[in-house]
C-alpha positions in Angstrom: -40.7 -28.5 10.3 -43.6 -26.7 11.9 -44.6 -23.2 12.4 -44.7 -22.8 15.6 -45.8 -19.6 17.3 -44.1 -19.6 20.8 -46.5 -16.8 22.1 -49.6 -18.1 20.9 -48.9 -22.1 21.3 -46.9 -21.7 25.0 -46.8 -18.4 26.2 -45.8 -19.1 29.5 -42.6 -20.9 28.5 -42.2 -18.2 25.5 -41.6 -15.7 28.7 -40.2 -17.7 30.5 -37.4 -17.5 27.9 -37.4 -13.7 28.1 -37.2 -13.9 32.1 -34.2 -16.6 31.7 -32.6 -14.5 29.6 -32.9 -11.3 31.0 -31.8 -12.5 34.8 -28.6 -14.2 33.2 -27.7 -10.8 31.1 -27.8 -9.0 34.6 -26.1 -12.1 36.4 -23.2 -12.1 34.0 -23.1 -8.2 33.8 -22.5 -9.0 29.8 -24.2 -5.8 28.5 -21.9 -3.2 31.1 -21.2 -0.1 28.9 -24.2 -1.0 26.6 -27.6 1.7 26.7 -31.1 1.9 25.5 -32.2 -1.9 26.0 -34.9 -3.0 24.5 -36.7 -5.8 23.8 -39.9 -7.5 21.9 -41.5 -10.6 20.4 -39.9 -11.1 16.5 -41.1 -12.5 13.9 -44.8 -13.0 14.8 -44.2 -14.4 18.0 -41.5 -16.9 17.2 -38.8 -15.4 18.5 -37.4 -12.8 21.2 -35.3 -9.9 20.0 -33.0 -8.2 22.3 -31.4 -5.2 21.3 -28.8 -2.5 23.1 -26.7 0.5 21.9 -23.0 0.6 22.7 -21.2 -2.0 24.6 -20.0 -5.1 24.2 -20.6 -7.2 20.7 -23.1 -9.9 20.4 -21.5 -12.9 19.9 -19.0 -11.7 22.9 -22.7 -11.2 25.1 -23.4 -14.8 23.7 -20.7 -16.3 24.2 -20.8 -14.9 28.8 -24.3 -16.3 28.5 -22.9 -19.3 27.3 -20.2 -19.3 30.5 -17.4 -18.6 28.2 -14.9 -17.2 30.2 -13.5 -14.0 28.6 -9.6 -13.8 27.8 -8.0 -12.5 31.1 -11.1 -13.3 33.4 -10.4 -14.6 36.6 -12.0 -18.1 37.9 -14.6 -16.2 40.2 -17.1 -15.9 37.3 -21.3 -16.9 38.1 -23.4 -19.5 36.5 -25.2 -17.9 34.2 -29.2 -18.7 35.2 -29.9 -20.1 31.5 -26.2 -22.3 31.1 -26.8 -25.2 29.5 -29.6 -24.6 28.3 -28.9 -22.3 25.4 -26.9 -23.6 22.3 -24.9 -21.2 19.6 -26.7 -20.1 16.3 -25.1 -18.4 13.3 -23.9 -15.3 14.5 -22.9 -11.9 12.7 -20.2 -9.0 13.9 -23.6 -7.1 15.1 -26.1 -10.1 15.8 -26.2 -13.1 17.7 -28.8 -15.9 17.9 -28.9 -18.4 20.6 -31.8 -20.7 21.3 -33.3 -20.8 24.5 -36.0 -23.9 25.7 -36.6 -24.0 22.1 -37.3 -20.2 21.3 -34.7 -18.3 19.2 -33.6 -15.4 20.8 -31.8 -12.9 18.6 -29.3 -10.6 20.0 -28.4 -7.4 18.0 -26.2 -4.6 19.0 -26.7 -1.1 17.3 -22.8 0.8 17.1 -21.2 -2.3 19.4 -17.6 -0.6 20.8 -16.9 -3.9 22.1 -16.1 -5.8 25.5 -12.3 -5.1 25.8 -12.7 -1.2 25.3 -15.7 -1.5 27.7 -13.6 -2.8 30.4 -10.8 -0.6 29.5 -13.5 2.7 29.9 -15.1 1.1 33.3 -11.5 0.7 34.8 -10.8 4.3 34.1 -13.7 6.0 35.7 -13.1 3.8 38.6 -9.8 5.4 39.2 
């Protein structure tokens, strides 16, 4: 296996992941309810990390990049911009790793309430 630095060695596909990434999280609204985004190149270069407070859990924002459709979800859901193109990693309760075009991007949620109580907050206040 070789170290690759995806910044250094191809920094045009590197953010190109970032770009991918970030127009399918607004696409798929997966982080609604979530706050304070952030993001920035991980482990020197080699990956992206992507980090919120709040909202939904990461493996359930993986798995709506992914195109899983969520329990209860009508048929009307988008393309995601990066489907098929990203594959599952390991994932945790409070991270989630998918691999985009190569480049492991790492998604981490800091005190997650989850997707179902999201939805269940955002249906209120539109009442």
């Amino acid at each position: 296996m070789t170290d690759q630095n995806h910044l250094v060695d191809n920094p045009a596909r590197y953010y190109e992941v970032l770009g991918r990434v970030m127009s399918a999280l607004r696409e798929t609204a997966a982080l609604n309810g979530a706050s304070h985004l952030d993001w920035w190149p991980g482990n020197g270069g080699r990956t992206w990390e992507i980090e919120w407070q709040g909202g939904p859990f990461p493996a359930e924002v993986a798995a709506r990049l992914l195109g899983v459709p969520e329990a209860g979800a009508g048929d009307d859901q988008g393309e995601s911009a990066v489907r098929g193109l990203i594959s599952p990693g390991p994932s945790g309760h409070q991270r989630a790793h998918l691999v985009v075009l190569g480049v492991p991007v790492n998604l981490r949620a800091i005190d997650p309430i989850g997707a179902s109580k999201v939805w269940a907050t955002l249906t209120l206040t539109q009442r």
